[in-house]
N, CA, C and O atoms as a CHARMM CRD file, in Angstrom:
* protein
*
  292
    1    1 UNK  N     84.90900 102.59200  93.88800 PROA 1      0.00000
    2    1 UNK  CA    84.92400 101.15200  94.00600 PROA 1      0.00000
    3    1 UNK  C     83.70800 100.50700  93.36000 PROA 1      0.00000
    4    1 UNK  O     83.80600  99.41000  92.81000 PROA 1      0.00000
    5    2 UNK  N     82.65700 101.12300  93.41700 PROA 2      0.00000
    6    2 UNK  CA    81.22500 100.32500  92.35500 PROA 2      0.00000
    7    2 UNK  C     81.46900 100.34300  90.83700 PROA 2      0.00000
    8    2 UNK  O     80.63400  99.82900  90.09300 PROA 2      0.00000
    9    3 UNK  N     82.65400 100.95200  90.32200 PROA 3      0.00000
   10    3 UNK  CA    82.61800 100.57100  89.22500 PROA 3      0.00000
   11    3 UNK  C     83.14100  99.29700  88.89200 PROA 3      0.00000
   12    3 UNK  O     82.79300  98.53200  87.99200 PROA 3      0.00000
   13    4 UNK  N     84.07000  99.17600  89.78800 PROA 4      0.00000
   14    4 UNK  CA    84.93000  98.03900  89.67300 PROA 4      0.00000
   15    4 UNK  C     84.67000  96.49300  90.42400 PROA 4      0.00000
   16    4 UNK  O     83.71400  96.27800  91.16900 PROA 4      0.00000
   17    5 UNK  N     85.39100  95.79200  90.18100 PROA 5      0.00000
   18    5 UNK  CA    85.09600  94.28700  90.44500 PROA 5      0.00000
   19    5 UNK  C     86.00800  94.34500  91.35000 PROA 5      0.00000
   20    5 UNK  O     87.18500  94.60500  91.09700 PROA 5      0.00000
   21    6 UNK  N     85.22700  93.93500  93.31700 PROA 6      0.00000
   22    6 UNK  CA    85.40900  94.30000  94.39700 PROA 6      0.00000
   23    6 UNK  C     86.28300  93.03900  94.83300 PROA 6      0.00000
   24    6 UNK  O     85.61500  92.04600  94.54600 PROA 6      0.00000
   25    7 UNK  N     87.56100  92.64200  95.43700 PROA 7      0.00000
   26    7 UNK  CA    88.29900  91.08800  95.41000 PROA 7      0.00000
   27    7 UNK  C     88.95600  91.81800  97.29200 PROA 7      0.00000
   28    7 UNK  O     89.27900  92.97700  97.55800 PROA 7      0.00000
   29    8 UNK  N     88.94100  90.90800  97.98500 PROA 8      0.00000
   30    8 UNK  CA    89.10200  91.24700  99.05100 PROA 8      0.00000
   31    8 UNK  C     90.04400  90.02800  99.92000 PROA 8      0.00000
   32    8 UNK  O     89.66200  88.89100  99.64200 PROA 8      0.00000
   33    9 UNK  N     90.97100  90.07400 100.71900 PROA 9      0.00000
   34    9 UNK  CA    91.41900  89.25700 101.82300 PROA 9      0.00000
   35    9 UNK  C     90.90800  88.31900 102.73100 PROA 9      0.00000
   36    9 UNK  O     91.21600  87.14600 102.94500 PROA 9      0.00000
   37   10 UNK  N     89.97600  89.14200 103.27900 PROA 10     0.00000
   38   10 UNK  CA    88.81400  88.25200 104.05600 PROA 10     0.00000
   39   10 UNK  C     87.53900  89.31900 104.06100 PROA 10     0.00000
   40   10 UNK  O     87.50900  90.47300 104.48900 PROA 10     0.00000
   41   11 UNK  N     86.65900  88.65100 103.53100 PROA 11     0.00000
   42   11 UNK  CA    85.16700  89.26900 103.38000 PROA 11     0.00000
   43   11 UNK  C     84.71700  89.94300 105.06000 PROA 11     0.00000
   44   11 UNK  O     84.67000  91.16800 105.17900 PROA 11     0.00000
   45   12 UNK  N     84.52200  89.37300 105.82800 PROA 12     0.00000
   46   12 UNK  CA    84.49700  89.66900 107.07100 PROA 12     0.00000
   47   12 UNK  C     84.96600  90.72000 107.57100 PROA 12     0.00000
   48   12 UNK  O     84.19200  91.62000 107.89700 PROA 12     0.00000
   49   13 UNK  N     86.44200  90.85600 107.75900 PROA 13     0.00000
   50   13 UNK  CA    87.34900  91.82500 108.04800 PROA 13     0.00000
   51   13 UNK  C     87.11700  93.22200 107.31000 PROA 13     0.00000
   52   13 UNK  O     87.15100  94.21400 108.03800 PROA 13     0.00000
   53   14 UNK  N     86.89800  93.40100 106.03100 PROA 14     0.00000
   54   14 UNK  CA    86.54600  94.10500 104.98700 PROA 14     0.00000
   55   14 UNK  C     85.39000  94.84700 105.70500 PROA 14     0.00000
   56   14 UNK  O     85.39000  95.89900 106.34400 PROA 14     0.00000
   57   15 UNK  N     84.40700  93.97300 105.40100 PROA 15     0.00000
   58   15 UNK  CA    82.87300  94.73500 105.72900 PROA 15     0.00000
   59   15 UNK  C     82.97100  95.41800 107.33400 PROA 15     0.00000
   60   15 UNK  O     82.36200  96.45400 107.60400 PROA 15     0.00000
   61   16 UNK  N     83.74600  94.75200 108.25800 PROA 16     0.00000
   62   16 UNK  CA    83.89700  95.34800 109.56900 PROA 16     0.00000
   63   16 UNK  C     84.89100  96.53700 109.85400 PROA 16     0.00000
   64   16 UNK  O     84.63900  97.36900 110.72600 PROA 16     0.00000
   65   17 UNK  N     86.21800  96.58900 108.95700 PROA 17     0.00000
   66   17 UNK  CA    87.12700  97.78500 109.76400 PROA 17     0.00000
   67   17 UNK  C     87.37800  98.08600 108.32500 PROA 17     0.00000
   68   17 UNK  O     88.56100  98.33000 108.08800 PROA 17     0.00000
   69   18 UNK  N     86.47900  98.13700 107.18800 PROA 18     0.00000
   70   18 UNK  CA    87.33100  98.98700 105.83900 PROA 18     0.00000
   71   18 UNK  C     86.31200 100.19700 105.69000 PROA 18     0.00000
   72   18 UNK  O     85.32000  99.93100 105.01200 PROA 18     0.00000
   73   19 UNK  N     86.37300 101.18200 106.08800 PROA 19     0.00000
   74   19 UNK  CA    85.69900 102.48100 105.84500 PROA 19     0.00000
   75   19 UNK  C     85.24200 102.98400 104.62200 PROA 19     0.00000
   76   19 UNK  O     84.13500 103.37100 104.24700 PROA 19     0.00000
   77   20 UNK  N     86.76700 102.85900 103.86800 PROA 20     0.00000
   78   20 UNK  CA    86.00800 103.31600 102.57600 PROA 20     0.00000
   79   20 UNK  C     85.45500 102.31000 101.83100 PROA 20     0.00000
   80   20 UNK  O     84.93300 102.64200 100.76700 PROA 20     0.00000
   81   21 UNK  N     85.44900 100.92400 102.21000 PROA 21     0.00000
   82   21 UNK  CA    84.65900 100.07200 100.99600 PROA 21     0.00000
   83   21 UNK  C     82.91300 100.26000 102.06500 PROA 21     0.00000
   84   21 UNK  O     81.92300 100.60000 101.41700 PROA 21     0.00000
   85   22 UNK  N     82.77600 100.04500 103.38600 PROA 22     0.00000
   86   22 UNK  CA    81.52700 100.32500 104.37600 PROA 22     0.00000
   87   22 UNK  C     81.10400 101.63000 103.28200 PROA 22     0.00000
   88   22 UNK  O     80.26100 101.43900 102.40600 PROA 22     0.00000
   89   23 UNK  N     81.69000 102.75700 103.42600 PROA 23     0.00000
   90   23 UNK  CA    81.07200 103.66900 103.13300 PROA 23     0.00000
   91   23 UNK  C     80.24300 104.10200 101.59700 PROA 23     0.00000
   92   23 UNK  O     79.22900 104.75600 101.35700 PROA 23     0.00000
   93   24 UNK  N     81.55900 103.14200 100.46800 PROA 24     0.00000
   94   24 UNK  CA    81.00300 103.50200  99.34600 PROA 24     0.00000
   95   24 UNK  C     80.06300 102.54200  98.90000 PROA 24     0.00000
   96   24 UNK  O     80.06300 102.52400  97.66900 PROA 24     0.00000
   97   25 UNK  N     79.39300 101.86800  99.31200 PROA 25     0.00000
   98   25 UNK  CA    78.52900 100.66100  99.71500 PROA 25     0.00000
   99   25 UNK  C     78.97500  99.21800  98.45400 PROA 25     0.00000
  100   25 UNK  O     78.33100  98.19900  98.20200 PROA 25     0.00000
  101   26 UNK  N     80.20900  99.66800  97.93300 PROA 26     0.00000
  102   26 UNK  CA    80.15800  98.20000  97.19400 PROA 26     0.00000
  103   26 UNK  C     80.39400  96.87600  97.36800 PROA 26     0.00000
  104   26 UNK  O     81.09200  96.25800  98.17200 PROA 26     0.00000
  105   27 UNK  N     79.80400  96.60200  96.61900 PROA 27     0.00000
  106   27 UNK  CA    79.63500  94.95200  96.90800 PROA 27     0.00000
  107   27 UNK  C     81.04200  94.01700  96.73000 PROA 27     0.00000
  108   27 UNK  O     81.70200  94.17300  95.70300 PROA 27     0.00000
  109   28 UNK  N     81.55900  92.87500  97.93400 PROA 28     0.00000
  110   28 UNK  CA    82.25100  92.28600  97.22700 PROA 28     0.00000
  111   28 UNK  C     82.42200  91.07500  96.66300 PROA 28     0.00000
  112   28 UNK  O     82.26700  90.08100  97.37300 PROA 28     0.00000
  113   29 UNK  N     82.78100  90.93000  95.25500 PROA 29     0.00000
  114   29 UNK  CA    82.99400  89.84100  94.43600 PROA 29     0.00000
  115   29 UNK  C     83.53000  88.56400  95.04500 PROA 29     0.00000
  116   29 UNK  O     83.09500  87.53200  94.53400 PROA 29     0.00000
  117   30 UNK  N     84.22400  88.46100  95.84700 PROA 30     0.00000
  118   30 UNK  CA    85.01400  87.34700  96.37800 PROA 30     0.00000
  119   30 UNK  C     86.14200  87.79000  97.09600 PROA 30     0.00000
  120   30 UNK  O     86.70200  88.88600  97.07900 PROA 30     0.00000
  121   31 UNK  N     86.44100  86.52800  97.87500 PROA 31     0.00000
  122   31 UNK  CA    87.75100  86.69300  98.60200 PROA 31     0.00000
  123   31 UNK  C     88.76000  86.16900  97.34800 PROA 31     0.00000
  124   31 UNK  O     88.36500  85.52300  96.37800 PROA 31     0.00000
  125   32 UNK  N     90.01500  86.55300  97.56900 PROA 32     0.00000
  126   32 UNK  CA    91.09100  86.05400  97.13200 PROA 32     0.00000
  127   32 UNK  C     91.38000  84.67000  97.08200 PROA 32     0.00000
  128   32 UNK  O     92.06100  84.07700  96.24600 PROA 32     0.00000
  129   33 UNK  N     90.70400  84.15900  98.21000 PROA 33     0.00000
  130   33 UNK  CA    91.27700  82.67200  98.10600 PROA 33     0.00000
  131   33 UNK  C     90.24500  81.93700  97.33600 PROA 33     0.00000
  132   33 UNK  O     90.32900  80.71200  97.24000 PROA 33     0.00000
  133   34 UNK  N     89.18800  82.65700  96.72800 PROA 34     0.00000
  134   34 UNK  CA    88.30200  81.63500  96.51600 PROA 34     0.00000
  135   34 UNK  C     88.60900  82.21500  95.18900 PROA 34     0.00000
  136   34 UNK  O     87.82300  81.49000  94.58000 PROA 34     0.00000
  137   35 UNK  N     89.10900  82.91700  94.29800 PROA 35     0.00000
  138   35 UNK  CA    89.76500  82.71500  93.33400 PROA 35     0.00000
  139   35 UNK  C     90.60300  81.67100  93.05000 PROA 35     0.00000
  140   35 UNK  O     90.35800  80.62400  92.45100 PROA 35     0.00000
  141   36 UNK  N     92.01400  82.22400  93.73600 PROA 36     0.00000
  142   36 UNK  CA    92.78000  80.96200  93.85000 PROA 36     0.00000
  143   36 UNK  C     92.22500  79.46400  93.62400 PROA 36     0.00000
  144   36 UNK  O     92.43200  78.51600  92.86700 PROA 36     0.00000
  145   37 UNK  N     91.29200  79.84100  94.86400 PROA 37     0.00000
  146   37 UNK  CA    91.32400  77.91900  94.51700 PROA 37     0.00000
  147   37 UNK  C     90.10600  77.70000  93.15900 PROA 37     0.00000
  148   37 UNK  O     89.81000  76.50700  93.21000 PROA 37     0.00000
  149   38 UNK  N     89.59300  78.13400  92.41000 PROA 38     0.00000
  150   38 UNK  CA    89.07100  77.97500  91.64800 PROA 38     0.00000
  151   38 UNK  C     87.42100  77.92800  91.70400 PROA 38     0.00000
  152   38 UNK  O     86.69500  77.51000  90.80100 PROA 38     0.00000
  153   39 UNK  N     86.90900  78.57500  93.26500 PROA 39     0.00000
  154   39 UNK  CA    85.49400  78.43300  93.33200 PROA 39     0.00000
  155   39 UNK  C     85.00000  79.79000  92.40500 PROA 39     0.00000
  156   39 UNK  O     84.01800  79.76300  91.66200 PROA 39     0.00000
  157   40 UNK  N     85.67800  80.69900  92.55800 PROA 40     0.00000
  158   40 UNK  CA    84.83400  81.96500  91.82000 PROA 40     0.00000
  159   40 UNK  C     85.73700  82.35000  90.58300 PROA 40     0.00000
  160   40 UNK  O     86.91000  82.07300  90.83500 PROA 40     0.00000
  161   41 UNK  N     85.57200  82.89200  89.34500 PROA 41     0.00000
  162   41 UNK  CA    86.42600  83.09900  88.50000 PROA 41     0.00000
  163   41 UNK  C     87.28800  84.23600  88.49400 PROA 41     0.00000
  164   41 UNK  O     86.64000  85.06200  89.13700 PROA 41     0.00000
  165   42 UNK  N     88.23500  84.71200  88.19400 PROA 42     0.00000
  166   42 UNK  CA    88.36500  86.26800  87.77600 PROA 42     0.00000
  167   42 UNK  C     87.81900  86.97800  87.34900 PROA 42     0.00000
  168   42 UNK  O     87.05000  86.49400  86.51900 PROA 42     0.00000
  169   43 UNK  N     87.71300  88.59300  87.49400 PROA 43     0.00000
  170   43 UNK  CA    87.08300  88.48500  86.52300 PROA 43     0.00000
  171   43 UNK  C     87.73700  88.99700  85.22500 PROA 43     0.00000
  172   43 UNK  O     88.91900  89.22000  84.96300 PROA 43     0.00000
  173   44 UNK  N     86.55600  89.12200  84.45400 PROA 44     0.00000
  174   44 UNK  CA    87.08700  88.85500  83.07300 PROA 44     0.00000
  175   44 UNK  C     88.35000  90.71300  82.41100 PROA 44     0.00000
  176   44 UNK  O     89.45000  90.75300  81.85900 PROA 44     0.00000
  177   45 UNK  N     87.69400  91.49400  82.72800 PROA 45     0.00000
  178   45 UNK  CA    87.77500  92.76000  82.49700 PROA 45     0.00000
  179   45 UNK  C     87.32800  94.11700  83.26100 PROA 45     0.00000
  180   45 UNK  O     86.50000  94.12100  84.17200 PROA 45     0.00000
  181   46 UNK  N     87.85900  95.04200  82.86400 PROA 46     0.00000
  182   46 UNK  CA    87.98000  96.16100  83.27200 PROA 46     0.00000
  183   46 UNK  C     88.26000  96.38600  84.88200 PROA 46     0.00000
  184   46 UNK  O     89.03600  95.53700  85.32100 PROA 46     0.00000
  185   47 UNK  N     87.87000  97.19900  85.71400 PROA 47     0.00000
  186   47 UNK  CA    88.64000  97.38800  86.84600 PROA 47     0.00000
  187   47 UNK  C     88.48700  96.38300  88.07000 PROA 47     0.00000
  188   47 UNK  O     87.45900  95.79200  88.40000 PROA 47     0.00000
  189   48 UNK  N     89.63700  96.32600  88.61800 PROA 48     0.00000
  190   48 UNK  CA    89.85200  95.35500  89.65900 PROA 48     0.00000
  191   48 UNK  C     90.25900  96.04300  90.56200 PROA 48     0.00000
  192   48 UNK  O     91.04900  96.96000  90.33800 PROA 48     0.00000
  193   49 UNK  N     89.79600  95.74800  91.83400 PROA 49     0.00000
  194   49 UNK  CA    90.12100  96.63900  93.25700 PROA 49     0.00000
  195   49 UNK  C     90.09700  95.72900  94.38200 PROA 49     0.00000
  196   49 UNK  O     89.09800  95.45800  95.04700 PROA 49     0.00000
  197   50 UNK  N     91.63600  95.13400  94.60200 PROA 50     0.00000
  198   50 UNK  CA    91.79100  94.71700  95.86400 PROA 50     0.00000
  199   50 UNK  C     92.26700  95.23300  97.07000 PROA 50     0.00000
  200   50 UNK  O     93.30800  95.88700  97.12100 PROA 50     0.00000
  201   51 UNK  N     91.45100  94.93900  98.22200 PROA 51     0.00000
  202   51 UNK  CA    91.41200  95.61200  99.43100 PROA 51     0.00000
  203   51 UNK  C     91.86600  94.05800 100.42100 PROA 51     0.00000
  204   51 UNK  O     91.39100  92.92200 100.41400 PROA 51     0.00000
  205   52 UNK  N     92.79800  94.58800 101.06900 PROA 52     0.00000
  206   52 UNK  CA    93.77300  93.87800 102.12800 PROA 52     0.00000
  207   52 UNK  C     93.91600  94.60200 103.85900 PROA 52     0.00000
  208   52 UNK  O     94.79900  95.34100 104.29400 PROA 52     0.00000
  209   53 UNK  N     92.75700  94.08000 104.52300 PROA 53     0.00000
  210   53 UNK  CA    93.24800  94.80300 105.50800 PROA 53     0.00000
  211   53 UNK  C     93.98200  94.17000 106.47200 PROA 53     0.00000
  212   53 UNK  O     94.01100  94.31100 107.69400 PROA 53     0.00000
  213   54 UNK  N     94.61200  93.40000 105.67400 PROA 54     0.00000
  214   54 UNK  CA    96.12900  92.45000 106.72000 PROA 54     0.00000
  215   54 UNK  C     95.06400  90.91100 107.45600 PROA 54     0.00000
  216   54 UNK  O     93.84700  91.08600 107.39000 PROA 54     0.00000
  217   55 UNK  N     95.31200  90.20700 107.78300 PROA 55     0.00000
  218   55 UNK  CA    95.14100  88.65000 108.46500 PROA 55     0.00000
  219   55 UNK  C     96.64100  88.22700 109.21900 PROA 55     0.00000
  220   55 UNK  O     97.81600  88.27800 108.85500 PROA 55     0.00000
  221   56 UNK  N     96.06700  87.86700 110.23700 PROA 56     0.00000
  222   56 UNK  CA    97.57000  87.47700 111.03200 PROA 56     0.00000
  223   56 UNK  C     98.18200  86.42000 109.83600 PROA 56     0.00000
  224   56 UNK  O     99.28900  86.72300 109.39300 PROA 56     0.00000
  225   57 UNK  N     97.45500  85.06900 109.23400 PROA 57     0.00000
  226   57 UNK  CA    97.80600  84.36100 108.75300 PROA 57     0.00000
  227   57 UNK  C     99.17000  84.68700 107.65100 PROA 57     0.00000
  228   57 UNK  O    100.07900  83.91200 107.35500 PROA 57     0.00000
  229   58 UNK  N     98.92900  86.22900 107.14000 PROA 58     0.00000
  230   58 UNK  CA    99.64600  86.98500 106.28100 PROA 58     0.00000
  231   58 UNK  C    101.47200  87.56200 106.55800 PROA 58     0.00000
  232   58 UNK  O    102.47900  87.90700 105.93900 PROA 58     0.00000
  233   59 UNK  N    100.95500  87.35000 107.90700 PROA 59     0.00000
  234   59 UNK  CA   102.05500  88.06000 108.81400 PROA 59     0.00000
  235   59 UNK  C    102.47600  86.57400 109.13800 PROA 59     0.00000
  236   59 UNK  O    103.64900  86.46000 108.78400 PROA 59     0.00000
  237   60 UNK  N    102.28100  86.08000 109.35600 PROA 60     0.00000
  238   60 UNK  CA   103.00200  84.45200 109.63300 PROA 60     0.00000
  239   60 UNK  C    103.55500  84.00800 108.81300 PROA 60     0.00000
  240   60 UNK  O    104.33200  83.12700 109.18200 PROA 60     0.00000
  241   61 UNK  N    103.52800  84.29900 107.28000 PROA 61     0.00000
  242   61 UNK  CA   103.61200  83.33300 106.17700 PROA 61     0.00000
  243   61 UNK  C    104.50400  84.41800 106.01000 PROA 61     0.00000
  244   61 UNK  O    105.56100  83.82600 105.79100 PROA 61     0.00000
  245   62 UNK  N    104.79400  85.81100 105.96800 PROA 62     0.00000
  246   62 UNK  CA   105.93100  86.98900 105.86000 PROA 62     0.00000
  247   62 UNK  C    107.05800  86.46200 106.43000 PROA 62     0.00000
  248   62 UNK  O    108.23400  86.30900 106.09800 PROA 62     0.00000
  249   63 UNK  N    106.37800  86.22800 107.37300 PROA 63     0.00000
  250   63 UNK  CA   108.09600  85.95900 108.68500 PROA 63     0.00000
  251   63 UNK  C    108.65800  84.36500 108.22300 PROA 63     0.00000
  252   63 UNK  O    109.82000  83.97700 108.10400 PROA 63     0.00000
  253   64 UNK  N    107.82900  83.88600 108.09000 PROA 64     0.00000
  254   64 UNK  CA   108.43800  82.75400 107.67000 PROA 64     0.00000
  255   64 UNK  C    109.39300  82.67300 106.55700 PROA 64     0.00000
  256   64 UNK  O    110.41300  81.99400 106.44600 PROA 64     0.00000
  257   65 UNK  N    108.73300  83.67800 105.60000 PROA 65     0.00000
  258   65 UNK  CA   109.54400  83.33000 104.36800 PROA 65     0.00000
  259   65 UNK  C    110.98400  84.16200 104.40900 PROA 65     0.00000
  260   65 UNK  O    111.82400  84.06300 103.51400 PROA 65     0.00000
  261   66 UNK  N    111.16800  85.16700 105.83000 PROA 66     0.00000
  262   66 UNK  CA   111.78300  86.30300 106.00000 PROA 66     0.00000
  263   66 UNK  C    113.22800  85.13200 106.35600 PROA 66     0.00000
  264   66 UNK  O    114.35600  84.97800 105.88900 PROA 66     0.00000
  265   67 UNK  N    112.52900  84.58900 107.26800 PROA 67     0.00000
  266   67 UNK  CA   113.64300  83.27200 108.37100 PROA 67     0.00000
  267   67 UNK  C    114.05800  82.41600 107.21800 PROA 67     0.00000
  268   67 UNK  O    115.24800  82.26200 106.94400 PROA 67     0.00000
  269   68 UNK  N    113.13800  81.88400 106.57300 PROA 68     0.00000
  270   68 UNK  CA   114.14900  80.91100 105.75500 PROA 68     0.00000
  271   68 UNK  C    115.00200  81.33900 104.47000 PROA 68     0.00000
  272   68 UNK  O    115.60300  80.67900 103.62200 PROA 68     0.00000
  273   69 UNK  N    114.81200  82.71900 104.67000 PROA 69     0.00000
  274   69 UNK  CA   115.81400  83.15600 103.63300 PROA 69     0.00000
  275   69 UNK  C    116.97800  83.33100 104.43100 PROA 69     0.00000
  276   69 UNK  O    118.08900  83.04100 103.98800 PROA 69     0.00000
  277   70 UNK  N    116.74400  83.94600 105.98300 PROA 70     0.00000
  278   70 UNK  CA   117.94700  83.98700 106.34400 PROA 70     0.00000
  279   70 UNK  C    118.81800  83.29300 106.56600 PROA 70     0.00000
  280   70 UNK  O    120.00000  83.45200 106.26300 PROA 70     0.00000
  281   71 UNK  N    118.11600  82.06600 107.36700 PROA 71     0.00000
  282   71 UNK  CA   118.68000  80.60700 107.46800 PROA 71     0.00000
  283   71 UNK  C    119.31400  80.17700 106.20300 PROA 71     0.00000
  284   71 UNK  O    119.82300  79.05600 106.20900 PROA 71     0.00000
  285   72 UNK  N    119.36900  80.89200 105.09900 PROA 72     0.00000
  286   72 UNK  CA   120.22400  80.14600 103.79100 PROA 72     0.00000
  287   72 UNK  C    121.09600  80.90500 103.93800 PROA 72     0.00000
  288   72 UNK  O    121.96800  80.54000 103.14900 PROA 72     0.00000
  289   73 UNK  N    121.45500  81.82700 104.50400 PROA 73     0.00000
  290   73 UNK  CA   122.63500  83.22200 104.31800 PROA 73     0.00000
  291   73 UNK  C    123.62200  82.47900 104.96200 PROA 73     0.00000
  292   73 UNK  O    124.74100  82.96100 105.13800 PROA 73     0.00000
């Protein structure tokens, strides 16, 4: 993971229950959303390593999109 450009779910969550990013001590570049919204850039090249260790918010926005597909059936 230190070679690469570190992009994460929630910074917080990461540094607390992700073992192998704790262990291999790299640093991370940004959350995902702060891509998105345009505070931090992409980056430009070579390796990218995103780590997701789930957010309820993630699981809410799943089910949702699960229901309103069904609701069209």
């Amino acid at each position: 993971m230190k070679a690469g450009t570190l992009i994460v779910d929630s910074r917080e969550a990461v540094l607390l229950e992700s073992g192998d990013v704790i262990h291999s001590g790299a640093s991370v570049y940004a959350e995902a959303g702060e891509i998105f919204a345009g505070v931090k850039r992409k980056p430009a090249g070579g390796i990218t390593v995103f780590k997701s260790v789930g957010l309820g918010v993630e699981d809410i926005a799943a089910a949702k999109l699960v229901y309103d597909a069904m609701s069209r059936s």
